[in-house]
N, C-alpha and C positions, 0 to 999 in steps of 0.2 A: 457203175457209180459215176453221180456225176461230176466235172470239174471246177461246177460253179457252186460260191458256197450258199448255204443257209445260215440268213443271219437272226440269229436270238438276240432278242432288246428285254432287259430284265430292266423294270422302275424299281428306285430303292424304296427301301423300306418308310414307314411313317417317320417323320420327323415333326417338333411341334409345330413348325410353319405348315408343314402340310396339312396338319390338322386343323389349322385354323385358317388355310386359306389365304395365307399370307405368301407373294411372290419370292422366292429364297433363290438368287443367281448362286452368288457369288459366297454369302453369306455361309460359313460352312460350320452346319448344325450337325449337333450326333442324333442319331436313330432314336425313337424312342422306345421304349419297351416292347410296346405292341411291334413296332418299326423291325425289334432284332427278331421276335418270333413270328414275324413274317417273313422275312429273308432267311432263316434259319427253312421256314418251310417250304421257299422255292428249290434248296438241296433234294427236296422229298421228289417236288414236282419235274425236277430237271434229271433225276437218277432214271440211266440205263442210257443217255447220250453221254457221247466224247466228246471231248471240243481240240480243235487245231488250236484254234486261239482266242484269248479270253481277256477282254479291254475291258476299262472302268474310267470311267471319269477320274481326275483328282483329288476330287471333294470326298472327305471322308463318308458318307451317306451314302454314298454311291459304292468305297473302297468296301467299307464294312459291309455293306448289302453281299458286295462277291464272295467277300472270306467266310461268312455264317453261311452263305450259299456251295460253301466247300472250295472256293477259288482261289488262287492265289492269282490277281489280275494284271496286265500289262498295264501303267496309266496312258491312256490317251488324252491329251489335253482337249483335241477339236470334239469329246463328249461332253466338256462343262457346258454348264446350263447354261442360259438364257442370262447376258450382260442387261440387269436393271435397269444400273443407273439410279437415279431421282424414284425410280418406284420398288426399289428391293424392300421386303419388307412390311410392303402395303400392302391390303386385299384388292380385288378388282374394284369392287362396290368403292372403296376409300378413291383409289384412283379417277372413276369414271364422276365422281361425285366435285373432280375439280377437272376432270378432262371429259364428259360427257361424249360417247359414241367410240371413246377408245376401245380399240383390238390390240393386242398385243401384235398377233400375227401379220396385220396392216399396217398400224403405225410405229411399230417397236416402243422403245425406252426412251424419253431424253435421259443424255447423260451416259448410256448402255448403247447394246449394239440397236442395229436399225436390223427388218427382217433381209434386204438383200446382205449384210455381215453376216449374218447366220447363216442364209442360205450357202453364202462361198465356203463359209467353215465347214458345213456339211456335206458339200458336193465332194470338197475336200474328201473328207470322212468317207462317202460312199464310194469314191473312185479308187481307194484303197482297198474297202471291204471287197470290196468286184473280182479285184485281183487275188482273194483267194480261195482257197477248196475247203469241202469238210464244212462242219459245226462250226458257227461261231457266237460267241454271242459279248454283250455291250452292255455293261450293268452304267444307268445312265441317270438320267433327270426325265420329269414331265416332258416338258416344254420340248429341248433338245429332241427329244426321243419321237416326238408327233414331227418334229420339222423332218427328221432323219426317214419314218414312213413314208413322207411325201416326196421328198428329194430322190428317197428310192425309185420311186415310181415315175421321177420325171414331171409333178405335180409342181405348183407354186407352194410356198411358203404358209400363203391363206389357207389354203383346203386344211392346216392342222387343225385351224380353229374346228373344224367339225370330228375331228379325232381323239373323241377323251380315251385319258391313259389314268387310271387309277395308282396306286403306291403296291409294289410288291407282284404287280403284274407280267406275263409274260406277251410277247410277243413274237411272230414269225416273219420274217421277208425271206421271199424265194423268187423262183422265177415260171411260169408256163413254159410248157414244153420242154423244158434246159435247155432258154434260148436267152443269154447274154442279154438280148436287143427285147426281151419282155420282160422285166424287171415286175414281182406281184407282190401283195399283202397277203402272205398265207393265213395267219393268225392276229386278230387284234387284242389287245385287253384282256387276256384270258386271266 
C-alpha cells in the first residue's frame, strides 16, 4: 500500500445557478432537486471505498452534496469557489458582452480574487493534501475544483479553462509510479 494519497474531487450537486449558468462564488445557494438526487447518487458511486479524510467546502451545496453522499465533512475553507466579485451572479455571455475576450482563468474577477489568489489558496490546498495517506476526497465547486486539477499537476491556473467539470461529477488525482515528484490526473469528470 501506498503512502501517498488519492485525492477524490466530488462537484456538488445542481443548483439553480448552475443550471442557468450563472457564476455562484460566494453566493450560497441550496441544491436543487435534481442537485440532492445527484449527490444522493455519488453514495452509490463512491460505495466500497474508505476514506481517511473527507473535506467540503463551506458553502452549503458543496456541505450538503457530502452528507446525501453519506459524509459527515471536515469544512475546509481554501475549497470555496472562485471570489466573483462584480461578476457573481452573471453568466459568461452577460460578462464578456461588457468585457469582451474575458477568461475567468486569465483575467479573474474585478472586485473578487485575480487567478495568481486562487492559485496560492490552492497550492495551499494541495500542499496539505500531499501530506496524506489513503482515500481522500473534496466535495468542492466547478471552478475551484479544475484550478485544484491543475495545481496538482504543477500546471498554470489557465490550463483549467480546458478542464470542464460538470455538477455531481467525480474525479481522481494520484500519482505515477508512487512518486511524490509525479503528481497525475487519474480520472476526470466521470
Amino acid at each position: 500500500m501506498s503512502d501517498l494519497p488519492t485525492v477524490h474531487l466530488a462537484r456538488h450537486g445542481e443548483t439553480e445557478w448552475s443550471k442557468s449558468g450563472q457564476h455562484t462564488g460566494r453566493t450560497d445557494l441550496p441544491l436543487t432537486p435534481t442537485g440532492e438526487e445527484s449527490a444522493r447518487n455519488l453514495k452509490e458511486r463512491l460505495a466500497g471505498l474508505t476514506f481517511t479524510r473527507v473535506f467540503s467546502s463551506p458553502l452549503s451545496r458543496a456541505r450538503r452534496t457530502a452528507e446525501l453522499a453519506g459524509f459527515a465533512p471536515e469544512l475546509e475553507p481554501d475549497l470555496l469557489e472562485w471570489h466573483y466579485g462584480e461578476y457573481e451572479g452573471l453568466t459568461s455571455a452577460a460578462i464578456r458582452a461588457k468585457n469582451p475576450g474575458w477568461l475567468l482563468f486569465r483575467d479573474g474577477a474585478p472586485g473578487g480574487e485575480s487567478p495568481e489568489q486562487v492559485a496560492a489558496r490552492v497550492d495551499r490546498l494541495v500542499a496539505k493534501l500531499k501530506t496524506l495517506t489513503g482515500n481522500v476526497i473534496c466535495f468542492a465547486h466547478g471552478h475551484i475544483l479544475r484550478v485544484l486539477g491543475c495545481r496538482w499537476i504543477g500546471q498554470p491556473v489557465l490550463l483549467a479553462s480546458s478542464l470542464l467539470l460538470g455538477t455531481a461529477t467525480l474525479s481522481v488525482l494520484s500519482f505515477n509510479h508512487h512518486n511524490l515528484a509525479e503528481p497525475a490526473i487519474k480520472v476526470w469528470n466521470s
